[in-house]
C-alpha positions in Angstrom: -10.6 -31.2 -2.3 -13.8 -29.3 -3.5 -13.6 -26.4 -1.5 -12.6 -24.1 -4.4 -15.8 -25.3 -5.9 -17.7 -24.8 -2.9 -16.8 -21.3 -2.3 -16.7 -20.2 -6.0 -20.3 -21.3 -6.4 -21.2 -19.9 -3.1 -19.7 -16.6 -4.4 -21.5 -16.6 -7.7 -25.0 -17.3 -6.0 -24.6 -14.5 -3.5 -23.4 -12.0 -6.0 -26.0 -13.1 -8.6 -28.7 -12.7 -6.0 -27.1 -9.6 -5.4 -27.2 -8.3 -9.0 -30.6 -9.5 -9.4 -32.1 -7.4 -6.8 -30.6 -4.4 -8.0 -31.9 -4.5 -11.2 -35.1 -5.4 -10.5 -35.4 -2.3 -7.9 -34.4 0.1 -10.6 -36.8 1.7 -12.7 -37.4 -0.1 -15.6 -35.2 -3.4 -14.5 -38.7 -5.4 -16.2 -39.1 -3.7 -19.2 -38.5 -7.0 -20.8 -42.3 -7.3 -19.9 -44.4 -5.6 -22.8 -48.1 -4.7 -22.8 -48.7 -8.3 -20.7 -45.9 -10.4 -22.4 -42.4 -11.0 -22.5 -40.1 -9.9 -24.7 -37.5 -12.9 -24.8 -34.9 -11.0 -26.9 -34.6 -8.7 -24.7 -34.7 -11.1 -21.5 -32.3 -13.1 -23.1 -29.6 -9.9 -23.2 -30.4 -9.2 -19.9 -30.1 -12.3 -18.7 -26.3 -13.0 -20.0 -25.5 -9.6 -18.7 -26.5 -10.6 -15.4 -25.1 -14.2 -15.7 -21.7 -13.3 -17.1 -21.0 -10.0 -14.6 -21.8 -12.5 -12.1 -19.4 -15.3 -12.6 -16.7 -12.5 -13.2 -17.0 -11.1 -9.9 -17.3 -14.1 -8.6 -13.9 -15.3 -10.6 -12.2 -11.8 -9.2 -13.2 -12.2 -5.8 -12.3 -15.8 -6.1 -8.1 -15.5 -4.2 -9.6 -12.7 -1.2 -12.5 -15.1 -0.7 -10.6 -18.2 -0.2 -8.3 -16.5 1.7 -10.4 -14.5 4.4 -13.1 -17.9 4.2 -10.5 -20.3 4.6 -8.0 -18.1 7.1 -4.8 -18.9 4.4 -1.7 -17.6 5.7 -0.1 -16.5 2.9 3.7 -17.6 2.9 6.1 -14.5 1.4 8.2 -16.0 -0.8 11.4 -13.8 0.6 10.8 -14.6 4.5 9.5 -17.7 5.3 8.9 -18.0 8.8 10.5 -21.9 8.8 12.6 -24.0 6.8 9.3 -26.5 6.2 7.5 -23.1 4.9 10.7 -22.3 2.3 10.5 -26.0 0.7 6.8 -25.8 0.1 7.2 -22.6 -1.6 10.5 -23.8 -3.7 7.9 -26.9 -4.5 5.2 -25.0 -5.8 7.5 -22.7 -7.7 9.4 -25.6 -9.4 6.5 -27.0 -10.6 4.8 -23.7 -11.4 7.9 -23.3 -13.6 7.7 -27.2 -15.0 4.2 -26.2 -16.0 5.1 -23.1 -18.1 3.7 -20.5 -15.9 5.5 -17.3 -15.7 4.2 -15.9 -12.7 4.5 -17.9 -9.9 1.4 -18.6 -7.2 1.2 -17.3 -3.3 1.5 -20.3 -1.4 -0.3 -20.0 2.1 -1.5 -22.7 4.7 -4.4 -22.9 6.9 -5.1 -24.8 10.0 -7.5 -27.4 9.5 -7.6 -31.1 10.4 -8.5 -32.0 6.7 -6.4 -33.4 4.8 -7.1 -30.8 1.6 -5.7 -28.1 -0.9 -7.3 -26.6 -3.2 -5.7 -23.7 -6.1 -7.9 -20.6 -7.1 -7.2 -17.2 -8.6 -8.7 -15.1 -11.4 -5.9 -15.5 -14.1 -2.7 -17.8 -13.8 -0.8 -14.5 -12.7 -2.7 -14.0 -9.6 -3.4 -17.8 -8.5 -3.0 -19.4 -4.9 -2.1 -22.6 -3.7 -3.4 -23.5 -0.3 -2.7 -26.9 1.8 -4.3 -27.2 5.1 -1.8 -28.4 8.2 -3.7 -31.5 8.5 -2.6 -32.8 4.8 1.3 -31.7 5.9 0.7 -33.6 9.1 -1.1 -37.0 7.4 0.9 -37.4 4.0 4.5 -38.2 3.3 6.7 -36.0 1.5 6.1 -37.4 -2.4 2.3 -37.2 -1.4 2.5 -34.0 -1.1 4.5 -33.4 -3.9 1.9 -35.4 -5.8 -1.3 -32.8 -4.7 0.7 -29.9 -5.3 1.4 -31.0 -8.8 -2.4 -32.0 -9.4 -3.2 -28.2 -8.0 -0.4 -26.7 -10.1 -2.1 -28.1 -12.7 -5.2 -26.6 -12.2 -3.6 -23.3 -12.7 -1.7 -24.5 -15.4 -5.0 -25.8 -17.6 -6.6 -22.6 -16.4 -9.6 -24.3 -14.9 -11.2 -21.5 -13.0 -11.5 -19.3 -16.0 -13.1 -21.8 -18.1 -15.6 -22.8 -14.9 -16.4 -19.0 -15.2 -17.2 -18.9 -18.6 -19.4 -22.3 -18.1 -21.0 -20.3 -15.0 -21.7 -17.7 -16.9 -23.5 -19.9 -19.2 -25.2 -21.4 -16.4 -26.2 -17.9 -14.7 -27.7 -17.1 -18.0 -30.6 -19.7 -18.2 -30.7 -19.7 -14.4 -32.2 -16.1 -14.4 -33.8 -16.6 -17.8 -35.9 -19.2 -16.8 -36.6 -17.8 -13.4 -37.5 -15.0 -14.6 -40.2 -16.4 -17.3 -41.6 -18.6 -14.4 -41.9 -15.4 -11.9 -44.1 -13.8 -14.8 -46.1 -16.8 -14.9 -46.6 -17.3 -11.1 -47.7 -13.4 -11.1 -50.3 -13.6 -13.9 -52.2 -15.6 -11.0 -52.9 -13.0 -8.6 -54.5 -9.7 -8.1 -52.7 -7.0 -10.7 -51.8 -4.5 -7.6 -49.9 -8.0 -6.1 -48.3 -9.3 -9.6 -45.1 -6.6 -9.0 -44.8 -8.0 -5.2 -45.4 -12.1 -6.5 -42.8 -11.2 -9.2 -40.2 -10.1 -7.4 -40.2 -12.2 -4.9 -40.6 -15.3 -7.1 -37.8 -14.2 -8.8 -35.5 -14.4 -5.9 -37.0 -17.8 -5.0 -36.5 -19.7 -8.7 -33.5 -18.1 -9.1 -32.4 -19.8 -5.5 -34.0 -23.2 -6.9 -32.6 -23.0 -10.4 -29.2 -21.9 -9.2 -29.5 -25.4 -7.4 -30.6 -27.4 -10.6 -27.7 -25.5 -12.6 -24.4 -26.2 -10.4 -25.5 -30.0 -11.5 -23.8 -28.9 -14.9 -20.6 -27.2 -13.1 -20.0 -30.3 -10.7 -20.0 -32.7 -13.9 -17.5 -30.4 -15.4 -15.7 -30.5 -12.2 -15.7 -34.3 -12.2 -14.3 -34.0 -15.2 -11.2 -31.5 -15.2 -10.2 -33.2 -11.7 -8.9 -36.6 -14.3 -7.4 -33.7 -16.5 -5.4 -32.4 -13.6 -4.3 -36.1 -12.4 -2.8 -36.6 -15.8 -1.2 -33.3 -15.4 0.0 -33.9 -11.9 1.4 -36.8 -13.3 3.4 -35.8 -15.6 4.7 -32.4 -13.3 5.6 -34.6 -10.5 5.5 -38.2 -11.6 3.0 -40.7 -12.2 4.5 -42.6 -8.7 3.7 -39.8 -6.6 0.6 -38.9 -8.3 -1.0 -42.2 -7.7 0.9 -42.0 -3.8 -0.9 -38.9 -3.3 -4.0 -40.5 -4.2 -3.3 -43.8 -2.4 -2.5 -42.0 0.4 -5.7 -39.5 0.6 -8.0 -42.5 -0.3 -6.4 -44.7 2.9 -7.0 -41.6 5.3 -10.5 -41.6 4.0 -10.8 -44.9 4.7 -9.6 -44.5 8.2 -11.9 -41.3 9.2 -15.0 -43.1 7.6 -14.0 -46.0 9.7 -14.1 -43.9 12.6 -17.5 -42.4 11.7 -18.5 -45.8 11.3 -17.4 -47.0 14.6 -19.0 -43.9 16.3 -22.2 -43.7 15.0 -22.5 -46.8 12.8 -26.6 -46.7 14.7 -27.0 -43.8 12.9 -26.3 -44.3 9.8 -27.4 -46.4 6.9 -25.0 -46.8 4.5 -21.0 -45.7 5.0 -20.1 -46.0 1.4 -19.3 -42.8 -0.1 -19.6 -43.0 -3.9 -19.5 -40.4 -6.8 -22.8 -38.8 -7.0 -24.4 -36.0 -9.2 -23.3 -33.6 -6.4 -19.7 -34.7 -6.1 -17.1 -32.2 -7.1 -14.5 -35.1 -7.6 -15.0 -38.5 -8.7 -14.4 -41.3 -7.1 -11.0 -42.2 -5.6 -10.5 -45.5 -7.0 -11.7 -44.6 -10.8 -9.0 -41.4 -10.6 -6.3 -43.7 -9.5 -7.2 -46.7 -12.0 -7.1 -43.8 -14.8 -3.4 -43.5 -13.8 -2.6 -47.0 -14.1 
């Protein structure tokens, strides 16, 4: 259930790229670059401008994104289309109101085969929950109960915000140090080339540092999804919290079987562990924290 991650960070790295285009085509976007050096003050201010504007679009784009990416049919709360549509909104609004919040989230569904949700939204007034028609068709009733809860609390602990402000953080160093090394590579060709070299390198370690940096925000992630277990768990139940997760770790299970069975001649290994690129951790370590 990573996709909020996904598309977040995918978000960030296109508007980042964005922004650092546009400042280095205007006049005087290097003038942290003084008579052959840099000045790292001044990079350094540049740099959090550029990282923090970025993770804040990113943040406010964060609901339209997932919605035109992801094709979420929003749900309006006054005319549900179907009685199935009118309990899932009452069961995120319960729970939104178990959790504190005062404004309650859109609720929408998408089609997908997946058995996923994921929350987003730039404040905890203008959150979304989203739940794919594969996870209504797979899981039982207190299952679902269970994810909602764990995505409520997402919202709830106001996880996006704080992923912003560590992007920010990230964005930061990311164009610093891309930046500094750009200068560097440019020192080694002709001066009529070293404007060309620079901007273009810039673009290219920013790509590869962008990489190196979502490292940081997936460990985070790893870490806030155990926060919102325990918070799931204590909207909903522990029962159905550790059901939901039962039950999304069995349909795993079955769909790597399948893969297994399909194309076991391709592939080496089946396993699917917790890695440094993994937005959650690993089924069975989220459900023994519960026990």
């Amino acid at each position: 259930m990573g996709k909020r991650i996904f598309y977040f960070l995918l978000t960030n790295a296109l508007v980042l790229l964005t922004i650092s285009i546009v400042v280095s085509l205007i006049p005087g976007g290097l003038n942290y670059v003084n008579d052959g050096g840099i000045n790292f003050g001044q990079l350094l201010i540049l740099s959090a401008i550029i990282g923090f504007t970025g993770s804040f679009i990113s943040l406010a784009m964060s609901r339209w994104m997932a919605k035109q990416m992801m094709g979420v049919q929003v749900i309006h709360p006054d005319q549900p289309a179907t009685e199935y549509e009118r309990d899932l909104v009452e069961r995120v609004h319960r729970l939104s109101r178990a959790a504190g919040l005062t404004h309650m989230p859109e609720v929408g569904i998408y089609q997908s085969p997946e058995v996923n949700a994921f929350a987003t939204g730039p404040t905890k007034k203008r959150s979304l929950v989203a739940v794919s028609t594969g996870l209504l068709e797979e899981m039982d009733d207190d299952a679902i109960e269970g994810v909602l809860a764990h995505e409520v609390a997402h919202i709830a602990n106001g996880d996006m915000v704080t992923m912003t402000l560590l992007q920010g953080v990230v964005n930061t160093f990311v164009v610093f140090l891309a930046r500094i090394a750009a200068f560097i590579v440019s020192r080694f060709v002709r001066e009529e080339m070293a404007p060309i070299v620079h901007f273009i390198a810039i673009i290219v370690f920013q790509i590869a540092f962008s990489i190196l940096g979502s490292l940081v925000v997936f460990a985070y992630s790893r870490h806030r999804e155990f926060h919102a277990d325990r918070g799931g768990a204590d909207l909903a139940g522990k029962d159905k919290m550790k059901h939901a997760l039962e039950s999304l770790k069995a349909y795993t299970n079955r769909i790597k079987a399948d893969e297994d069975t399909s194309i076991a001649a391709l592939k080496i290994n089946g396993r699917r562990k917790t890695s440094i690129f993994s937005t959650h951790p690993d089924l069975d370590d989220r459900i023994q924290r519960l026990s």
